[in-house]
N, C-alpha and C positions, 0 to 999 in steps of 0.2 A: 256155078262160080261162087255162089255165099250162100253162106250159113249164116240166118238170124237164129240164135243161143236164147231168145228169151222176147217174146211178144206177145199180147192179148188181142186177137182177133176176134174174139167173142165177145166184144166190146161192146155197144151199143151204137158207139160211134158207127160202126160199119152195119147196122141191121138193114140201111138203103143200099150198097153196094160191093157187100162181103166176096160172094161169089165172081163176079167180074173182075175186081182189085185184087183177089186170092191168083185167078188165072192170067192178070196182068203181069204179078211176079213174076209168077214162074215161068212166064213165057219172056222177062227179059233179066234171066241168070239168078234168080233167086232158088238152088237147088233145094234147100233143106228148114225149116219152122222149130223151133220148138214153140207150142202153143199151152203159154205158161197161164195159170189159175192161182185165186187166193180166197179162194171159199169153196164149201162142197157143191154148193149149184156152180160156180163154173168150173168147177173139176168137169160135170157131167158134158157142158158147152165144149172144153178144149178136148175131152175125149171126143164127142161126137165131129169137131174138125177133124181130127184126127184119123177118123177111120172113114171120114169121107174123100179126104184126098193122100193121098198117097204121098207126098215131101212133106206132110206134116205129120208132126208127131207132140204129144202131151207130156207135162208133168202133173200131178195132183197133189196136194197139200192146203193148209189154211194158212193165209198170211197172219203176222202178228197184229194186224190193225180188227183180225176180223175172228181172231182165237174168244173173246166175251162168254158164248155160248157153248165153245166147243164140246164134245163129252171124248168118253172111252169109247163109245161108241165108233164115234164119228171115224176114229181110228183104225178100227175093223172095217170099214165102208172103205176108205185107202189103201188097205191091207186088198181089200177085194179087186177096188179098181186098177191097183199095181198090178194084177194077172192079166191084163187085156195087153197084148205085146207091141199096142202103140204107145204104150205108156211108158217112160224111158228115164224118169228121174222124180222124185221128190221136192215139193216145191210151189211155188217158193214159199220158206218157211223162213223165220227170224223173229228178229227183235228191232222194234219202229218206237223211239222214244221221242218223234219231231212233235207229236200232239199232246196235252196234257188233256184232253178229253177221250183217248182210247184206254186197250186195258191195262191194267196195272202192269206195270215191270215184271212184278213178283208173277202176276197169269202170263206173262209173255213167254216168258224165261221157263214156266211148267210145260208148256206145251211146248216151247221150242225143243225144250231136251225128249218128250214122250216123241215128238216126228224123227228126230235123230233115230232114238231107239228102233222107230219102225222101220227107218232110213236103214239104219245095220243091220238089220235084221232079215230085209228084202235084200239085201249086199245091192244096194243100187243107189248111183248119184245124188245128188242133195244140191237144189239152187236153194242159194243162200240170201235172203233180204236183210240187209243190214242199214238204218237210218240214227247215227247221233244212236249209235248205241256198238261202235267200233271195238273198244275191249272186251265188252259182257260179250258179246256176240262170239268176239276170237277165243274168250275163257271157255265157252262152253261149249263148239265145238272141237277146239283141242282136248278136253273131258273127255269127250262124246267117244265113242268108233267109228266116226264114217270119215275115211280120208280120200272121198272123190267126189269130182263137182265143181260145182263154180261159185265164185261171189259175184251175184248180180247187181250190176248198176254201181262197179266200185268208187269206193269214196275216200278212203282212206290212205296212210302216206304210203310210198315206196319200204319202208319197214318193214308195214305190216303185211306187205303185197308179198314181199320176201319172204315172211314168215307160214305166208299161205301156202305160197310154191313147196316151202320146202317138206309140209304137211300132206302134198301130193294135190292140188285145190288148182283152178284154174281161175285167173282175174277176167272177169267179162267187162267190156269196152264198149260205153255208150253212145248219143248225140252229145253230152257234156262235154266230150275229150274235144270236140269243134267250137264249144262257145269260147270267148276272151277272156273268161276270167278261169280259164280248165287249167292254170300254172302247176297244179297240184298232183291232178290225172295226166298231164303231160308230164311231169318229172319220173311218175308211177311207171310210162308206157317209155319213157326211154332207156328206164332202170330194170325192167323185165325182162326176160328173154319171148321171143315174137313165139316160142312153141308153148308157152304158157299164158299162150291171150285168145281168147273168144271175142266177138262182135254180136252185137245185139242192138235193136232198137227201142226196146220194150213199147213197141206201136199199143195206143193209137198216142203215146206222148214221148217226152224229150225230141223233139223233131228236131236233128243237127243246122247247122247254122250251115246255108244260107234260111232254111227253113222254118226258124224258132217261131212257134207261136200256131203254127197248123197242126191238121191232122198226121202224126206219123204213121210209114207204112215200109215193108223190106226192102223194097227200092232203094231206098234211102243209104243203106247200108253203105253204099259205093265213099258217102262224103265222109262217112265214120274211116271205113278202106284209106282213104284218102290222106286225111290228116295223119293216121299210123302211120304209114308208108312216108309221109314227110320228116316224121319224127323219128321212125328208125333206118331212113334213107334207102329204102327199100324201092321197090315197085310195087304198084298198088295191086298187081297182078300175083307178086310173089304175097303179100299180107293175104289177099281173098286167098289163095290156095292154101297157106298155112293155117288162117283161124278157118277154114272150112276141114283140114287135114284135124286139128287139135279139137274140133269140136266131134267130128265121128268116134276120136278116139274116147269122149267121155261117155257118148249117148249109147253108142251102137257096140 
């Protein structure tokens, strides 16, 4: 019944009861994972779910809070891990300007465009992390070659959501779009069309509201389903089948 588009279950939050909560999912409609990474050690984590259970499936990339170190190296180790065929997209990679203690713009913005390049080059998806850095982020993948994927955790106006779409990109839909103050992400999800929207939790956080401030996990999904389907006047039934319909067509 859903498709969670973007989640960390390799977490640490879950090292007491990964296993159980992974088969509690799936045992109440949660059909499909992707098991997103933002470093090369949990690249190795969300592979190894990956090839443990069978509805989940991996991306691998370095987030931009975690590029500091990165090398060319590290490049070819992604290049390798992208041949393991549970590996299904790039990711997530971006540009994070909320901290003035991460790394510089100018390293963000190198490495983001070197993962693109790898991103074109494998002709495979690309989850996009975008934070308080909404333009650099759209300049540089409209630059880039890769026009499939998603932007994860969107944030930005109905504009630029439009501008994404028309680039071939999919907008992913978080627990945000349920908090009171989501005016913004709700104008986004009324302004889109439902065959260009993905569902995601990014577990083990944003926990949608009634929930905020727990552990997140795919279950959850249902309240994300929910608030769409209010807002595009849908059935919550017809939203789970369509972002689960829209999200096979990006991975698989």
């Amino acid at each position: 019944m859903y498709f969670d588009s973007h989640a960390h279950f390799d977490d640490v939050q879950y090292d007491d009861d990964r296993h159980q909560l992974i088969e509690e999912m799936h045992q109440n409609g949660v059909d499909f994972i992707i098991s997103s990474c933002d470093s090369m050690e949990s690249a190795k984590k969300a592979m190894a779910l990956a090839e443990k259970y069978d509805f989940i499936y991996a991306n691998v990339g370095v987030h931009p809070s975690e590029v500091e170190d990165m090398t060319e190296e590290d490049l070819k180790t992604l290049a390798k891990y992208a041949e393991n065929p549970k590996v299904v997209a790039i990711g997530e990679i971006g540009l994070d300007y909320h901290y003035d203690d991460g790394p510089s713009k100018e390293k963000q913005q190198y490495w983001f465009k070197r993962q693109l390049d790898l991103t074109a080059d494998l002709d495979m998806p690309v989850v996009v992390h975008s934070r308080d850095a909404a333009q650099d982020t759209f300049d540089i993948i409209k630059a880039s070659r890769v026009r499939k994927g998603l932007i994860h955790a969107f944030s930005g106006s109905k504009e630029l959501a439009q501008e994404y779409i028309k680039m071939g990109f999919y907008i992913s839909v978080g627990g945000v779009v349920t908090f009171k103050n989501a005016k913004k992400l709700v104008d986004v999800v009324e302004n889109i069309p439902i065959d260009k929207i993905l569902v995601e939790t990014d577990s083990p956080y944003l926990s949608p509201t009634p929930l905020r401030g727990t552990r997140n996990n795919s279950q959850n999904l249902k309240y994300i389903v929910e608030k769409i389907a209010q807002i595009k006047q849908l059935s919550p039934q017809i939203v789970a089948q369509k972002t689960k319909e829209n999200a096979l067509k990006v991975f698989c």
